[in-house]
C-alpha positions in Angstrom: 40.6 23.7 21.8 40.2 27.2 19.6 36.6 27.6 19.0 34.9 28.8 15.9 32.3 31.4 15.5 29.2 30.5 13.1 26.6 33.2 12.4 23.0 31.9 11.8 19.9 34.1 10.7 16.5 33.3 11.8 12.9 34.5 12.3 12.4 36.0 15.4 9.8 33.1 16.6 12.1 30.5 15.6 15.0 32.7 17.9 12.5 32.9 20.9 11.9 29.4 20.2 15.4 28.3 20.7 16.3 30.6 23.6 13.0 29.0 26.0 14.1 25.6 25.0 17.9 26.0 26.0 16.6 27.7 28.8 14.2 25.1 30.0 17.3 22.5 29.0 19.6 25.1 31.4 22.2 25.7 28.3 22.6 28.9 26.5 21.6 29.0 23.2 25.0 28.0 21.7 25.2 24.9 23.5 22.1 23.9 23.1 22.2 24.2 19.1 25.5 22.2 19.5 23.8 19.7 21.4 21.0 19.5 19.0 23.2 19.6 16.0 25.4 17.0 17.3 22.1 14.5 18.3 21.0 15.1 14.7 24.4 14.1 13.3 24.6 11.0 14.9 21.2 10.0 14.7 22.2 10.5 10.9 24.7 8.8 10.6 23.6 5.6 12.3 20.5 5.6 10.3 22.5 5.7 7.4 25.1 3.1 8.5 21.9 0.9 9.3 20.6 1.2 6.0 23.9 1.3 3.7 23.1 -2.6 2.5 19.5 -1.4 1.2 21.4 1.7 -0.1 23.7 -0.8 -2.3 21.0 -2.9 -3.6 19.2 0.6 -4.7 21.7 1.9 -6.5 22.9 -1.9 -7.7 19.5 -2.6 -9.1 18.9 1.5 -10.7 22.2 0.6 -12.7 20.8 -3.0 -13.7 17.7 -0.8 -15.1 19.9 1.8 -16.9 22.0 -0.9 -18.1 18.6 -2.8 -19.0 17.4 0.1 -21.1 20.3 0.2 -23.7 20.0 -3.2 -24.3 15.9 -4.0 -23.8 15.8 -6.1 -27.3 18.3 -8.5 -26.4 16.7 -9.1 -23.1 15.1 -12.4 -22.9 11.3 -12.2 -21.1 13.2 -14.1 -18.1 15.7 -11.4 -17.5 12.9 -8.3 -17.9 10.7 -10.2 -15.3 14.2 -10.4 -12.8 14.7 -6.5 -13.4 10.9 -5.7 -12.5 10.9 -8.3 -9.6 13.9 -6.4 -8.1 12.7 -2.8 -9.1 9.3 -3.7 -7.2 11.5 -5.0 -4.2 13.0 -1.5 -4.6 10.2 0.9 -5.1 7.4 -1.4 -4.5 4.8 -3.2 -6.8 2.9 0.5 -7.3 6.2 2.1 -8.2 6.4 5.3 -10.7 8.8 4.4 -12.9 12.0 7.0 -11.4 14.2 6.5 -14.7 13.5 9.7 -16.4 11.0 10.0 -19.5 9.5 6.7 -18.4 5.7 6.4 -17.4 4.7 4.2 -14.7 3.8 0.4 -15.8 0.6 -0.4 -14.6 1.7 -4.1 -13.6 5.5 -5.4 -13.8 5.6 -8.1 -16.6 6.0 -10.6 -13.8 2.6 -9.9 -12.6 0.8 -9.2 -16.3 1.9 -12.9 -17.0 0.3 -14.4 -14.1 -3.1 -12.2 -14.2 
């Protein structure tokens, strides 16, 4: 297999770094930073394979809100307490609102009504 050639700048402490590591792991410094690269990859992408259902419901319930916003008078109380109760699940019950312009509630409708 053709190998490729990537150049990478660093400190000098982070080089010396690298070089006793792959020495203690007896690589040179290109495979070693393969082998860490590659780790890191896959450690990546199972983590976000594990977490691709919470992933869905994030971005599922941040379009529900954006959606919510353009139509907030319409909304009956019901359906703003459902959008809260999910956006708490999402962010938690101490959540800073993320939507842009937006300050953070100080309780979600949900919990103001049962204060």
């Amino acid at each position: 297999m053709a190998k490729t050639r990537i150049s990478i700048s660093l400190e000098q402490q982070q080089a010396e770094r690298i070089r006793r590591h792959a020495e203690r792991a007896g690589l040179d410094v290109s495979a070693y930073l393969v082998h860490a690269a590659t780790r890191q990859m896959a450690e990546t992408e199972a983590m976000e394979a594990q977490f691709a259902d919470v992933d869905a419901v994030i971005a599922a319930t941040e379009a529900q809100a954006r959606e919510a916003d353009g139509r907030a008078e319409e909304m009956t109380q019901q359906e703003r307490q459902e959008i809260e109760a999910a956006l708490d699940l999402v962010y938690g019950p101490d959540r800073a609102d993320p939507r842009p312009g937006r300050a953070a509630p100080s309780a979600s409708p949900a919990r103001r009504a049962s204060t």
